[in-house]
C-alpha positions as CSV (number, residue, x, y, z in Angstrom):
1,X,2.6,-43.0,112.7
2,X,0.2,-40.4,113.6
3,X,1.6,-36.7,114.1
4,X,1.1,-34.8,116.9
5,X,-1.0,-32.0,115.5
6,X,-3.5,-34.8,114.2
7,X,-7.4,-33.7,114.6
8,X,-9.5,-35.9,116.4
9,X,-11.4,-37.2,113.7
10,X,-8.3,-38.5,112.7
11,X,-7.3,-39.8,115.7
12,X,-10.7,-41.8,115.8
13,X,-10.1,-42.7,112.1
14,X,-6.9,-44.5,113.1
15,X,-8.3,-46.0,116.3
16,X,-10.8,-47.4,114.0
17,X,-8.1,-48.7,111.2
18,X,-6.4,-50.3,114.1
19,X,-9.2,-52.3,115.4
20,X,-10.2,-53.4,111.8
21,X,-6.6,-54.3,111.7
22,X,-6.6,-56.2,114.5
23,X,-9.5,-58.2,114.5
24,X,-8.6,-59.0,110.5
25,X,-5.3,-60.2,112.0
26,X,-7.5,-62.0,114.8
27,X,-9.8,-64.0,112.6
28,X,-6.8,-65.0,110.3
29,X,-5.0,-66.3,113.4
30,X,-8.3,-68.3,114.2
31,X,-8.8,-69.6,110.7
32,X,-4.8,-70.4,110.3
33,X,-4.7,-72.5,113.9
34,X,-8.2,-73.9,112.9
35,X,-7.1,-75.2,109.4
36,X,-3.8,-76.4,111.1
37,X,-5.9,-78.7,114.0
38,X,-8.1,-79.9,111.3
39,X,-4.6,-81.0,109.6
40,X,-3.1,-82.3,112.7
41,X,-6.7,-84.3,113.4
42,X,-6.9,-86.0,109.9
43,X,-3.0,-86.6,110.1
44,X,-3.6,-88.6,113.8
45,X,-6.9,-90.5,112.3
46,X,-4.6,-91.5,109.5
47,X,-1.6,-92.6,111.2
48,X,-3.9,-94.7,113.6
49,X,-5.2,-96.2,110.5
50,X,-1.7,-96.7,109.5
51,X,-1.1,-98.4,113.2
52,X,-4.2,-101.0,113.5
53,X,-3.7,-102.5,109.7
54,X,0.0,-102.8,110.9
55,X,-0.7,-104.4,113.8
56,X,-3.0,-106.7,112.3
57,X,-0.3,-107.5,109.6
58,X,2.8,-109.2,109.2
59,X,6.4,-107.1,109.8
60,X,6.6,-105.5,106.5
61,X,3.0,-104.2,107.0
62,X,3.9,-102.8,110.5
63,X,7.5,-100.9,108.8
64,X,5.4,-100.0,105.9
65,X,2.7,-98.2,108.7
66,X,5.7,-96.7,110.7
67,X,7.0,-95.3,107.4
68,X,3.7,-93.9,106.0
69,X,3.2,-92.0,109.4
70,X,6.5,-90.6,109.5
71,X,5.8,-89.2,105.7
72,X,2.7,-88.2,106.6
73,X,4.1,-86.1,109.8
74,X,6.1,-84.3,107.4
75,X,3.7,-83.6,105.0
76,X,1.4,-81.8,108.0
77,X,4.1,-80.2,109.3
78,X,5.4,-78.7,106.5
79,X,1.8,-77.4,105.0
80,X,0.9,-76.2,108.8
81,X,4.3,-74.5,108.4
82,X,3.5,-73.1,104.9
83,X,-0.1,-71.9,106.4
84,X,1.6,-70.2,109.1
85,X,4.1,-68.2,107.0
86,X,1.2,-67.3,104.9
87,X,-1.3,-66.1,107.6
88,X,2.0,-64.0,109.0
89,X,2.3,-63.2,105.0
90,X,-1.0,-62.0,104.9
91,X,-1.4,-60.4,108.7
92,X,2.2,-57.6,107.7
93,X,0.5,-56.9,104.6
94,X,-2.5,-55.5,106.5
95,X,-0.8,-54.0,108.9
96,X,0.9,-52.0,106.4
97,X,-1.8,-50.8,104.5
98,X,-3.1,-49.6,108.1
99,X,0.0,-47.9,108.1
100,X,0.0,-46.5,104.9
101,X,-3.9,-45.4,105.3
102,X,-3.0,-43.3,108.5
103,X,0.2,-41.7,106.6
104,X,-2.0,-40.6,104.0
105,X,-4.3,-39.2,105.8
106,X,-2.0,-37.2,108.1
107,X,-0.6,-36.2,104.7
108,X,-3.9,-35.1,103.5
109,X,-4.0,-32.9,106.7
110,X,-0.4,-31.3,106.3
111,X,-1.4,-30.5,102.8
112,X,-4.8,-29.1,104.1
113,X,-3.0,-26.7,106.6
């Protein structure tokens, strides 16, 4: 929240802090939806598992698959979930610091009038 009196080196200093920002909160995204596709991946490789020994197998074998997938579905949904809320967690948390960085600075100014 940058004042209007603000020098220019200030101005570039915030320009700057919002870029690091931004590409911080960029490579989290990337990390989080990598980390959630890996999950997703072993989750499908695992319920196909689940699928061919069922198919292979008698009735209870082929509920006993169904029901191991549907666990497991929930399992990756609700860790992708947790993953998420972290990454958004983690991606406010810088953003206020960026905040708080420019205040501080435009404090520093005020105070240096």
């Amino acid at each position: 929240m940058s004042n209007t009196n603000e020098s220019l080196g200030n101005k570039i200093a915030d320009a700057v802090d919002d870029a690091g920002t931004a590409i911080k909160n960029g490579v989290k995204d990337i990390k989080t939806n990598t980390e959630n596709d890996a999950r997703r991946a072993d989750n499908e490789a695992y319920k196909a598992a689940n699928d061919a020994k069922g198919e292979a197998g008698n009735i209870f074998d082929k509920i006993g698959g169904k029901i191991k997938n549907a666990v497991s579905d929930a399992k990756t949904s609700s860790e992708n979930a947790a993953n998420t809320a972290k990454n958004e967690s983690e991606k406010a948390a810088n953003n206020l610091d960026n905040e708080a960085k420019k205040a501080a600075r435009d404090e520093r100014d005020q105070n240096n009038i």
